[in-house]
VEXDREN-2710 file (C-alpha; in Angstrom, 1 decimal):
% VEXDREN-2710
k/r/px/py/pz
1/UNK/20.6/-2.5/43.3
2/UNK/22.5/0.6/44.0
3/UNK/25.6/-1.2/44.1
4/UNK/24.6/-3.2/41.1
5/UNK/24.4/0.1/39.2
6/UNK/27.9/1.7/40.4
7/UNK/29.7/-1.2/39.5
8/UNK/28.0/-1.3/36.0
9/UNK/29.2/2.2/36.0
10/UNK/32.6/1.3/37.3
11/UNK/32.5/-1.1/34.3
12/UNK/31.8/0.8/31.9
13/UNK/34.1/3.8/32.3
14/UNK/37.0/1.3/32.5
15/UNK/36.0/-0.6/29.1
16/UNK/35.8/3.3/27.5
17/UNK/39.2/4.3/29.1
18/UNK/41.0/0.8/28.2
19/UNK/39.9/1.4/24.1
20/UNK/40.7/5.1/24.2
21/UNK/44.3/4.1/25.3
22/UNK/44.8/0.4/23.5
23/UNK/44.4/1.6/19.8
24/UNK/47.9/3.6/19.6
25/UNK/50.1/1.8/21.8
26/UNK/52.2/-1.2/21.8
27/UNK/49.9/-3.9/24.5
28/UNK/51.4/-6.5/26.0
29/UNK/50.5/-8.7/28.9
30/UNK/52.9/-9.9/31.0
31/UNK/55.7/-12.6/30.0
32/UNK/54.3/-16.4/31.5
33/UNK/52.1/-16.2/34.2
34/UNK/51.8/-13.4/35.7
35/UNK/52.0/-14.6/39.4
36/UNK/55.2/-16.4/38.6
37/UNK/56.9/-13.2/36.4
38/UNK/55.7/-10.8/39.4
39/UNK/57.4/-12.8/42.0
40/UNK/60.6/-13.3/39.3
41/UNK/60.6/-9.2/39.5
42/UNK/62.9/-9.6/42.6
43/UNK/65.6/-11.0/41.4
44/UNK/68.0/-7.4/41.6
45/UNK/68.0/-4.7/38.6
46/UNK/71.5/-3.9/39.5
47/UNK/74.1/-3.7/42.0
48/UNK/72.9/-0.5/43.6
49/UNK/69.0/-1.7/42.8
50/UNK/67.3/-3.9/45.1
51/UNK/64.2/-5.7/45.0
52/UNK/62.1/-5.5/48.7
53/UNK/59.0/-7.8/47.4
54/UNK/56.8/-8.2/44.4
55/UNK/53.1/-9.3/44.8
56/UNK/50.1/-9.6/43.0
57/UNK/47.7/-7.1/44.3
58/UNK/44.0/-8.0/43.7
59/UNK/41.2/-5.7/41.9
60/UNK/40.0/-3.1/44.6
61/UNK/37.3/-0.7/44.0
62/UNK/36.6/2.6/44.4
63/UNK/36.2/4.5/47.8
64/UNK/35.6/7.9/49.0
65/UNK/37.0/8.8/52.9
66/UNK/35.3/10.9/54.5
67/UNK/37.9/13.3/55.2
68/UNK/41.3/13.8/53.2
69/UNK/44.1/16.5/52.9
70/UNK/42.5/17.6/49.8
71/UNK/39.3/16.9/47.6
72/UNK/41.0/14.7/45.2
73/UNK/42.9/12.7/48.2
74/UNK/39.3/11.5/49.4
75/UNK/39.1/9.5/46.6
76/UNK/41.2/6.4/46.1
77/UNK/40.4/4.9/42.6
78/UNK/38.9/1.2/41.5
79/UNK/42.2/0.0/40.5
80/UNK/42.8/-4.0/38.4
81/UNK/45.0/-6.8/38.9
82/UNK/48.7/-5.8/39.0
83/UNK/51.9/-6.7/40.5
84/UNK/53.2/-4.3/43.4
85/UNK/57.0/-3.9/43.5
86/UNK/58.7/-2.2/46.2
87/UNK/62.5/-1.6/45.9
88/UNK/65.0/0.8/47.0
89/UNK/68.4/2.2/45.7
90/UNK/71.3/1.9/47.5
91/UNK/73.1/5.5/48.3
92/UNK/76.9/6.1/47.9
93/UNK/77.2/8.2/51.2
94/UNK/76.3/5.8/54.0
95/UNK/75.4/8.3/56.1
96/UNK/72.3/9.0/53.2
97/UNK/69.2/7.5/53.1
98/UNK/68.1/4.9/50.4
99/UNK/65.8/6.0/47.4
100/UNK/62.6/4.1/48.1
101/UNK/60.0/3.5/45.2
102/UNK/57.1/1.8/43.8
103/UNK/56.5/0.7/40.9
104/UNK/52.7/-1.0/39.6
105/UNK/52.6/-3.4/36.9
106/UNK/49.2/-4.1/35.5
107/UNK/48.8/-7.7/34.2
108/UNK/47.1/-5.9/30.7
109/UNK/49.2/-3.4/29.8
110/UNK/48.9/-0.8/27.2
111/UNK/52.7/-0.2/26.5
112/UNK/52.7/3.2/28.6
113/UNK/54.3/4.4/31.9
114/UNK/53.4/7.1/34.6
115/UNK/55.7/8.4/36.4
116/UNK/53.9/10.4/39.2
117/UNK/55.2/13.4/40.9
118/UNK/56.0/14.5/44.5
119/UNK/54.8/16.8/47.0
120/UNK/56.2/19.7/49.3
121/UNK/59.8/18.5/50.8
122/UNK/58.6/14.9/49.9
123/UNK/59.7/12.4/52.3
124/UNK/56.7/9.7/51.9
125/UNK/56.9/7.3/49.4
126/UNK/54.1/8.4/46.4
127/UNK/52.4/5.0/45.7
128/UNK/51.4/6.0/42.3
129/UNK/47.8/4.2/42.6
130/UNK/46.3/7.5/43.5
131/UNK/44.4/10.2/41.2
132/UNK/47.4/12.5/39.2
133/UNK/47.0/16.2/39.6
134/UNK/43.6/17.7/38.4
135/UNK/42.2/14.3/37.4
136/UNK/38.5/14.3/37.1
137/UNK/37.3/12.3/39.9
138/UNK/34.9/9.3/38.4
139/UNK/37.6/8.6/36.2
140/UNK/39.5/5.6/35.4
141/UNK/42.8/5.6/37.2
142/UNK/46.0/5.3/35.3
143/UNK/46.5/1.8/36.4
144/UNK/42.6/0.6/35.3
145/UNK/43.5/2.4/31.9
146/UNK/46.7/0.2/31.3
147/UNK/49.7/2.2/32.2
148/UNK/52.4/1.4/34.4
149/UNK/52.4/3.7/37.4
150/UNK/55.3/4.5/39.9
151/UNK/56.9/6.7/42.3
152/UNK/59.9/7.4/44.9
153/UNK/59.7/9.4/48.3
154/UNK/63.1/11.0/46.5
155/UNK/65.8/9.6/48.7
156/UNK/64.9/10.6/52.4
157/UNK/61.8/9.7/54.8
158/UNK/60.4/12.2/56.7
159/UNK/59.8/11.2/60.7
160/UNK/57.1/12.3/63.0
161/UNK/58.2/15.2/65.0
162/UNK/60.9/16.3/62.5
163/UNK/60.8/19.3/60.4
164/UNK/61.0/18.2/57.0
165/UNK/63.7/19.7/55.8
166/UNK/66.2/17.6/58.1
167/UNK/67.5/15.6/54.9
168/UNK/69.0/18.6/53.5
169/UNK/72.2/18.4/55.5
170/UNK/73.2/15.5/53.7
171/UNK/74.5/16.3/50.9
172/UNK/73.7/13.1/48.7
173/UNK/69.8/12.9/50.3
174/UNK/69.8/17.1/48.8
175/UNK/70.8/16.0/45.4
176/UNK/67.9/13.5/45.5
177/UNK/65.7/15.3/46.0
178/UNK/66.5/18.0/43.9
179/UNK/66.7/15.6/40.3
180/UNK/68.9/12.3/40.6
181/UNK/66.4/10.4/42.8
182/UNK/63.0/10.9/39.5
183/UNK/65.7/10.2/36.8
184/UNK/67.3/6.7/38.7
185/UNK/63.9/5.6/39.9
186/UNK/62.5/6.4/35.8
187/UNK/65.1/4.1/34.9
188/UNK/64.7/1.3/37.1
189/UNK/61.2/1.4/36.2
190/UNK/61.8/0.8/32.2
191/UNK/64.2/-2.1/34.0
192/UNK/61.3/-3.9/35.5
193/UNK/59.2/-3.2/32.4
194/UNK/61.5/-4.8/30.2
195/UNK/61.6/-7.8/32.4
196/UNK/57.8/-8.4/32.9
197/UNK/56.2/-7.4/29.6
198/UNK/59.5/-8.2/27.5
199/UNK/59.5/-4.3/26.0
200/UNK/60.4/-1.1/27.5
201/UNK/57.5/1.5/27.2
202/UNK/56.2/2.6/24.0
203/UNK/55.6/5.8/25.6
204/UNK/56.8/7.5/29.0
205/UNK/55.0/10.3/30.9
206/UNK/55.3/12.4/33.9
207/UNK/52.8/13.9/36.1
208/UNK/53.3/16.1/39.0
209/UNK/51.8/19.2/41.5
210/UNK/53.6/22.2/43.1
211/UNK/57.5/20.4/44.2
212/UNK/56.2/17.1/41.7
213/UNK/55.2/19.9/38.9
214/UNK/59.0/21.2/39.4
215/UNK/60.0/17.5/39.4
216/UNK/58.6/17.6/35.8
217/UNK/59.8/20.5/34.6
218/UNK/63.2/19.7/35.8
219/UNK/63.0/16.2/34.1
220/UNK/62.0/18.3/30.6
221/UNK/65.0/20.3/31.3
222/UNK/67.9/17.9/32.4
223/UNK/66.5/14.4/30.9
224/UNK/65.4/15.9/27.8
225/UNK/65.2/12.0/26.1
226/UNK/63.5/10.5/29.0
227/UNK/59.8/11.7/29.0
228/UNK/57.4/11.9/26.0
229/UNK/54.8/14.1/27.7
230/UNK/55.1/15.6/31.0
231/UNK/52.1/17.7/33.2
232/UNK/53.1/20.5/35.9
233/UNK/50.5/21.4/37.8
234/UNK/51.6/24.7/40.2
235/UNK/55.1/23.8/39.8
236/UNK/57.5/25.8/42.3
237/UNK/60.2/26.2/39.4
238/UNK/62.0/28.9/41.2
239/UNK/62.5/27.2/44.6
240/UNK/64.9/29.4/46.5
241/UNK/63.0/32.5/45.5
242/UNK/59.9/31.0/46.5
243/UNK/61.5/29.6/50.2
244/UNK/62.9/33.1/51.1
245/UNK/59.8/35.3/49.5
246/UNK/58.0/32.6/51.9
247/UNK/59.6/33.4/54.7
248/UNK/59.3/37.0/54.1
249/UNK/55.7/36.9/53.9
250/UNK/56.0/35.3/57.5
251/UNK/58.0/37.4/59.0
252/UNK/55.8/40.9/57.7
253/UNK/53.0/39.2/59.9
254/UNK/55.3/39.1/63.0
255/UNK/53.4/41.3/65.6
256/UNK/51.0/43.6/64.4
257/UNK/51.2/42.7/60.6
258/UNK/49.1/39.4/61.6
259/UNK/45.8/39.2/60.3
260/UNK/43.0/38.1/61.7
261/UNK/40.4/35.2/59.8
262/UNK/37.6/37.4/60.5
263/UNK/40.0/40.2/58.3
264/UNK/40.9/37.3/55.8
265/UNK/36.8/37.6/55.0
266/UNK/36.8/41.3/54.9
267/UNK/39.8/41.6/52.2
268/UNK/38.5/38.4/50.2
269/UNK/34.7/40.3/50.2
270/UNK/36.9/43.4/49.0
271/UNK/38.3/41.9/46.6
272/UNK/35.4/41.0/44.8
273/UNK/33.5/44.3/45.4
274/UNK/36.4/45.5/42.9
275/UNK/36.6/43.2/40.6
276/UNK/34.0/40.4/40.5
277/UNK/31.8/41.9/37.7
278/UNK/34.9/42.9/35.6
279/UNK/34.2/39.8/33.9
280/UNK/30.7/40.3/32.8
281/UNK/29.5/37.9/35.3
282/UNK/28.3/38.5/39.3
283/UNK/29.4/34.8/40.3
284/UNK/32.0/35.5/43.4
285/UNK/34.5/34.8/41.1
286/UNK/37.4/36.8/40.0
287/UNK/38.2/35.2/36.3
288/UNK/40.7/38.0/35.6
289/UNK/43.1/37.8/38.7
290/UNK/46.1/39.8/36.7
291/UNK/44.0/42.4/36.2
292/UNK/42.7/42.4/39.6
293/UNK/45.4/42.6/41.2
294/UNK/46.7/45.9/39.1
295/UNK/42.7/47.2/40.2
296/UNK/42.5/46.4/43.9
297/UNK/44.1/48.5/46.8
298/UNK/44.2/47.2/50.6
299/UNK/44.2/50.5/51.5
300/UNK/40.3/50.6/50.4
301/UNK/39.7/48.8/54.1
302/UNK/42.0/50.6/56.2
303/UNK/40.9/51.7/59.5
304/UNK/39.9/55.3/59.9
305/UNK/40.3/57.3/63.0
306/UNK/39.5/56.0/66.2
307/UNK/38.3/52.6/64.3
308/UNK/39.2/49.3/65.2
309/UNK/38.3/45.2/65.3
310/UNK/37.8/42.9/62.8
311/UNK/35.9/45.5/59.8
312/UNK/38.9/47.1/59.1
313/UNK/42.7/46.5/58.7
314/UNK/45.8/48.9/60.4
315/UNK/48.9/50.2/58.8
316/UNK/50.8/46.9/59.9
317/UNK/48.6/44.8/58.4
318/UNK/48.4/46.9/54.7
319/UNK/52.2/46.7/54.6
320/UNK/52.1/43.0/54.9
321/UNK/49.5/42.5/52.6
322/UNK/51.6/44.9/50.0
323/UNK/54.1/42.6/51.2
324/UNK/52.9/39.0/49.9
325/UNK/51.7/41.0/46.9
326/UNK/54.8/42.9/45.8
327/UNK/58.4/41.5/44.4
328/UNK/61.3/39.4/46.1
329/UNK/64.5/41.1/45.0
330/UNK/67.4/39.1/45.7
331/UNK/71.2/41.5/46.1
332/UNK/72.5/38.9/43.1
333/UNK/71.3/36.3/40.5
334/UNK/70.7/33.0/40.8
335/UNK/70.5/29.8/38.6
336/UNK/69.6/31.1/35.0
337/UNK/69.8/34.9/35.8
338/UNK/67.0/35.4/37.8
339/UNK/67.4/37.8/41.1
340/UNK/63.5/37.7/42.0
341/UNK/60.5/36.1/43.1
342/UNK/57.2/37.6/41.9
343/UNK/54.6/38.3/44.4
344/UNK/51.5/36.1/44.7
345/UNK/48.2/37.7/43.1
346/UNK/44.8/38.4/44.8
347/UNK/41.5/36.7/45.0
348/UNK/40.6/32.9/47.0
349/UNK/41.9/34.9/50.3
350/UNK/39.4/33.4/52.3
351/UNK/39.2/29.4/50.8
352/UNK/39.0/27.0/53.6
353/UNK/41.8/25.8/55.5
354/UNK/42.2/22.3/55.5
355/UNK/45.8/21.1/55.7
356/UNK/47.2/22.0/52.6
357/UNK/43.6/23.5/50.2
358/UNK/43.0/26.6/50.9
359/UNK/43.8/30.7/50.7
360/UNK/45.5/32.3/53.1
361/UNK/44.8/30.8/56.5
362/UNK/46.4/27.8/54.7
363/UNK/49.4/29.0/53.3
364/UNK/50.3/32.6/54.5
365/UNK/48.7/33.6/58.2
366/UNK/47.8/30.1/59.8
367/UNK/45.9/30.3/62.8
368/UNK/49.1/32.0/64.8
369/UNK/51.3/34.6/64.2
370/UNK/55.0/32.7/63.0
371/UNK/56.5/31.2/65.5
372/UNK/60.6/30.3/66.1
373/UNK/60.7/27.4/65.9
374/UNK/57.9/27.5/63.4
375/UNK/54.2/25.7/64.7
376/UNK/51.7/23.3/63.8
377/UNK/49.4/26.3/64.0
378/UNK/51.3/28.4/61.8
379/UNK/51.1/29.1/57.9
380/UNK/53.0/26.4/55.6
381/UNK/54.7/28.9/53.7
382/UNK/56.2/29.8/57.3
383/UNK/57.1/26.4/57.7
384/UNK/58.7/25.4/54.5
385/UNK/60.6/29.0/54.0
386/UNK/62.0/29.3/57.6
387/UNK/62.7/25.3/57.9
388/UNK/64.5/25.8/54.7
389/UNK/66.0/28.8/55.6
390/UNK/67.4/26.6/58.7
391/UNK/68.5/23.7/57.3
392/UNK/68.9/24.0/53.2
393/UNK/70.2/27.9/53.1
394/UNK/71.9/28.5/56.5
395/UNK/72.4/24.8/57.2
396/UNK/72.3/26.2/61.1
397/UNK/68.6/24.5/62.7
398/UNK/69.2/26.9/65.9
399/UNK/69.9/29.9/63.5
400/UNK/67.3/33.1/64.6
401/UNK/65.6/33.4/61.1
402/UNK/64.7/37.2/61.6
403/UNK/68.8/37.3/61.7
404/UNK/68.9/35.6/58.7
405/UNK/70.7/37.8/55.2
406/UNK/70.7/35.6/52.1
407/UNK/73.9/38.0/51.7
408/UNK/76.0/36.2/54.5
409/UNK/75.1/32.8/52.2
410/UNK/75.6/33.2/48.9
411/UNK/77.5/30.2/47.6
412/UNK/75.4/28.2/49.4
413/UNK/72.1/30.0/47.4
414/UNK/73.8/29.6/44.1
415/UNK/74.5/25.7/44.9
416/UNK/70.8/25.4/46.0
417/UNK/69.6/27.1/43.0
418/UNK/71.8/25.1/40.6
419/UNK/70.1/22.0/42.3
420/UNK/66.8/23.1/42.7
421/UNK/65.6/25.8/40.5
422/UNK/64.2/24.4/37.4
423/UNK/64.4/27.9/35.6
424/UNK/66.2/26.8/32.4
425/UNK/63.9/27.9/29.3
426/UNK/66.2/26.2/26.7
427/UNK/64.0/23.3/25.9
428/UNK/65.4/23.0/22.1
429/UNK/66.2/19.0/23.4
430/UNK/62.9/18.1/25.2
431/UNK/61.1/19.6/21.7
432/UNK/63.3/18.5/19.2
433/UNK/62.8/15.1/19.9
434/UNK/59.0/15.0/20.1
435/UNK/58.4/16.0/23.9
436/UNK/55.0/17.5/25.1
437/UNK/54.9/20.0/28.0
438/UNK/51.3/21.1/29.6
439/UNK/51.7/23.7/32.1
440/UNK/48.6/24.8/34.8
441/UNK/48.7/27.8/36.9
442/UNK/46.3/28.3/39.6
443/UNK/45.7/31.9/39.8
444/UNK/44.2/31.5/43.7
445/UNK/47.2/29.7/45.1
446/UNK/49.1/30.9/48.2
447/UNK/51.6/28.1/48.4
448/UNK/53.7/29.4/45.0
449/UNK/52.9/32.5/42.9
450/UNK/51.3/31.7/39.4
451/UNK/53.7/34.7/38.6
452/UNK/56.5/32.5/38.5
453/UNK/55.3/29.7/36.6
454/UNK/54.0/32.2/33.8
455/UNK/57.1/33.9/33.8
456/UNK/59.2/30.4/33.3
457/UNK/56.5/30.1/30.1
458/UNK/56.9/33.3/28.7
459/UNK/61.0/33.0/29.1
460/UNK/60.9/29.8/26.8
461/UNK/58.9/31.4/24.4
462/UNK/61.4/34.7/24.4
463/UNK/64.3/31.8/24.1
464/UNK/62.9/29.7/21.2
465/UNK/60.3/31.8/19.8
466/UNK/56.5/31.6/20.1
467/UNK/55.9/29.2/17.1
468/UNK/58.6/26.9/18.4
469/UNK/57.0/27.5/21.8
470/UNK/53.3/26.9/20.4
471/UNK/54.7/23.2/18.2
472/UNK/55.5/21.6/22.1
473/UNK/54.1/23.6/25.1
474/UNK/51.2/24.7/26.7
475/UNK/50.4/27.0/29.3
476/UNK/46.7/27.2/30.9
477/UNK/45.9/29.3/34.1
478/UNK/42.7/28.2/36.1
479/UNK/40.8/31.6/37.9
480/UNK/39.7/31.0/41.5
481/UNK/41.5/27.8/42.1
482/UNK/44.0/27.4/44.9
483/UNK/46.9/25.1/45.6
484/UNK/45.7/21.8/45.6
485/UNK/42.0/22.1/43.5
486/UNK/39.6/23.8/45.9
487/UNK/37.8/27.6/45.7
488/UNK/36.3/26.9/41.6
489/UNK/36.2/24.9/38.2
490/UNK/40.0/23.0/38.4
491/UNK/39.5/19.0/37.6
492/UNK/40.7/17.9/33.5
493/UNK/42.0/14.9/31.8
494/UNK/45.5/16.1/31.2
495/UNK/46.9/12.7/31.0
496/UNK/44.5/12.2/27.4
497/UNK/45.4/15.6/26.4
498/UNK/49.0/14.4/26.6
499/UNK/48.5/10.8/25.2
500/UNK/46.9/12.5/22.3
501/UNK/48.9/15.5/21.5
502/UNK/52.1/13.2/22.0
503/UNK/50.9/10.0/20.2
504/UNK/48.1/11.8/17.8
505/UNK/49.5/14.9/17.0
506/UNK/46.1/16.4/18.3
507/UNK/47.3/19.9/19.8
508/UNK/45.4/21.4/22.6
509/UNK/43.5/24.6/22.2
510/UNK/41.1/26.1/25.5
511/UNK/39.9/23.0/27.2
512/UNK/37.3/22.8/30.6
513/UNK/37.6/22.3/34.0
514/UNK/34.8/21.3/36.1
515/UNK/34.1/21.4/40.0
516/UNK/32.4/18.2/41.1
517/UNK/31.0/16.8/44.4
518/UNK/32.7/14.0/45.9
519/UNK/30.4/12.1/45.9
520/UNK/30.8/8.7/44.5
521/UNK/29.5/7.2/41.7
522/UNK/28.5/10.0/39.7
523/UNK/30.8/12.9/41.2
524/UNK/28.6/15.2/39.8
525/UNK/29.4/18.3/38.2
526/UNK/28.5/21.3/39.9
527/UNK/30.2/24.0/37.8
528/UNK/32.7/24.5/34.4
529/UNK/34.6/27.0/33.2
530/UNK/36.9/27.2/30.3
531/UNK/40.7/26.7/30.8
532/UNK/42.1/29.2/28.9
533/UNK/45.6/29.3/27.2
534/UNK/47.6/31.8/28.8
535/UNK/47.1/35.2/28.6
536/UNK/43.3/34.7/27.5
537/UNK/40.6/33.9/30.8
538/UNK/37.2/33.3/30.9
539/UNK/34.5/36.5/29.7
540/UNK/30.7/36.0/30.3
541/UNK/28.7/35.8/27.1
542/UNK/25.6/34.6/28.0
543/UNK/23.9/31.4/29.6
544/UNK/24.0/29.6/32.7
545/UNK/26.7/30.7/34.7
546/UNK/27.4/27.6/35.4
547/UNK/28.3/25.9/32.0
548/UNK/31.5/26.1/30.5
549/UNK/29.6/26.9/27.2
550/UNK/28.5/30.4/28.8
551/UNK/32.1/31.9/28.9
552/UNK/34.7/32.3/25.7
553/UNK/38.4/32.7/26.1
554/UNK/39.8/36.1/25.3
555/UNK/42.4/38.2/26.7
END
């Protein structure tokens, strides 16, 4: 019976999601029978675009594991009927790897396409049958709701026992990664559309968190005609700041600037002695981070006289904390005149470490002071920034990164940062011909400072003007939440807010994000919040504190 009911469920979300997204756009099913057209599909798009297989894939259900990278990775979503194709593109340099994608087409289709963004250095080949970024768990996947879904692993594959980063000494697997890999594989997807529905998409979107949310920003800025809405979740727009304000971070914890998880608790608990009422509501929740983080001094749990342990913090360990928290000034400017990398914000120190959710045992500290060469143990940030520093900046793997003077490698930063740094706030093209942009910030995220991202916003609305700014982009910033969706209120539907401000011309004021148990089928909500539009957040009124309708957005 319980089955019986979680299918009807299953059911019935699937019929509501496949007429929300049928009215407006051009269905099809595919050309003949769809077993025949599928295996048709690998016949070759073009000379440098080859077909691996093409299969029908049978309805699957929904499943929850019961253990995952991150809360939205534990759920793997009831997907239809659909032809799987698996191809690769050939490189010019023999020496570089292929670009591998996937690419899903459902046999109803509702004239749409998802492209679906990557993750960290990439390196895997994204599936694109997985939730998107921030996506509501119970809800109909992309696929069940009609749209074509695909992805790439960007040009390189990432091999047990090898830092990531090993691609970037090829110069051809680089440029992959850093744009050429989204915009060929985009294209060869509209190929195979046109073939098996006998249309290219109606529509075309983009979806994509932290390096896939800078995927999408950099589509919006150097494909301006390919996308007609695009999502980026925590982007890391300004990548070489980021890699080297990373590695800084790391290198302040050297010794005695390492802090302890037992300290982690004792600053987080600090944090919200300072600020957690600011908001008119005692919830151990900080919902104004910004102005937290002007209010809350590390100093305020430094070790007096004589004292020592775990309840306190020592000079060392203050000046790395002022460290992660204050400004990355580079000697000369990079990629669109930037020669900085803000400083990460304050609350969610203590989140849970789990691969890559959580505060700063996650991202910043790990569970070992950095290592040379960097350790499983150690923080990610340490990983990424001194692997990058190895092999993208310095191009040297043995190099001694405390050495290291971004000085010595200029030319090399300004060729990374013309790549890689999706900084451009000139958007006039992405706008002018109809394109949507939805930027979310997590204010509680170690992996990237929010700081950058809202900078990038408030850049394009200097450069065009707010009312330009207002008629095609959106900028949301979600309190509490860390990288990947953990620590408060972070799941929304931004893939109907897109559909409808792109196809209905239904703008998006303050929306809600929820917190939900993964727990399948109900994934119940356990908390909401408001999402505010940037620079408002959340202010207690009255009410539940647990119910979005309890807050109002207000700067």
């Amino acid at each position: 019976m319980q089955r019986l009911r979680f299918q009807m469920i299953q059911l019935a979300l699937l019929i509501a999601a496949t007429s929300l997204f049928a009215a407006d756009a051009t269905a099809a099913k595919m050309v003949g029978d769809p077993a025949a057209t599928c295996s048709d599909l690998i016949r070759p798009v073009d000379n440098a675009v080859r077909i691996d297989s093409a299969t029908m894939v049978a309805p699957s259900p929904l499943a929850v594991a019961e253990r995952a990278p991150t809360p939205a990775a534990r759920v793997t979503p009831a997907n239809p009927e659909f032809c799987k194709v698996l191809g690769q593109i050939a490189p010019a340099d023999p020496k570089a790897p292929p670009i591998k994608f996937q690419v899903n087409l459902p046999v109803e289709w509702n004239g749409r396409s998802l492209q679906y963004g990557g993750g960290g250095f990439n390196g895997v080949l994204i599936t694109g049958l997985a939730l998107p970024p921030a996506y509501p768990f119970g809800a109909p996947s992309p696929l069940a709701r009609g749209f074509v879904t695909y992805g790439t692993d960007s040009g390189h594959e990432t091999k047990p026992g090898e830092p990531p980063q090993t691609f970037a000494l090829n110069d051809e697997a680089f440029e992959n990664f850093a744009h050429l890999s989204y915009k060929r594989v985009r294209d060869a997807a509209v190929a195979l559309m046109l073939r098996a529905y006998g249309n290219p998409p109606a529509k075309l979107y983009f979806m994509g968190s932290s390096e896939g949310g800078r995927e999408g920003l950099t589509m919006a800025q150097r494909y301006p005609d390919d996308f007609d809405g695009i999502f980026a979740r925590v982007p890391v727009i300004n990548w070489v700041g980021l890699q080297h304000a990373g590695t800084r971070s790391g290198l302040a914890t050297m010794g005695e600037g390492w802090i302890r998880p037992a300290q982690v608790e004792l600053v987080a608990k600090a944090v919200l002695a300072a600020c957690d009422k600011a908001d008119g509501a005692e919830d151990s929740l900080v919902l104004d981070p910004v102005g937290c983080k002007a209010k809350f001094q590390p100093e305020s749990v430094r070790c007096a006289a004589g004292q020592s342990g775990d309840q306190c913090l020592t000079e060392a360990q203050i000046a790395a904390i002022r460290t992660l928290h204050s400004t990355y000034k580079f000697s000369f400017p990079l990629e669109n005149g930037l020669d900085d990398y803000p400083g990460w914000g304050v609350s969610g120190e203590n989140i849970p470490a789990f691969g890559p959710t959580g505060g700063w045992v996650a991202w910043w500290l790990g569970k070992a002071a950095p290592a040379q060469p960097p350790l499983p143990q150690n923080g990610i940030a340490w990983i990424y920034g001194a692997g990058g520093i190895q092999y993208v900046f310095a191009r040297d793997p043995k190099l001694d990164v405390t050495t290291y003077r971004p000085e010595d490698h200029r030319e090399r930063l300004l060729q990374v940062s013309r790549l890689m740094d999706s900084t451009n706030p000139d958007l006039s093209r992405f706008a002018a011909r109809g394109g949507k942009l939805v930027i979310l910030e997590n204010m509680a995220d170690y992996a990237q400072s929010p700081y950058a991202g809202i900078r990038y916003f408030e850049n394009v609305q200097r450069t065009l003007g707010r009312d330009k700014t207002a008629a095609f982009a959106r900028l949301y910033t979600a309190p509490g939440v860390d990288h990947v969706g953990s620590g408060a209120p972070a799941n929304v539907d931004m893939l109907t807010v897109l559909v409808d401000w792109v196809e209905n011309g239904k703008a998006p004021g303050d929306l809600e994000v929820i917190e939900q148990k993964v727990e399948a089928p109900a994934f119940e909500t356990t908390r909401a919040l408001p999402l505010c539009q940037w620079p408002a957040w959340p202010h207690y009124k009255s009410g539940p504190m647990n119910r979005a309708a309890s807050f109002a957005c207000a700067p």
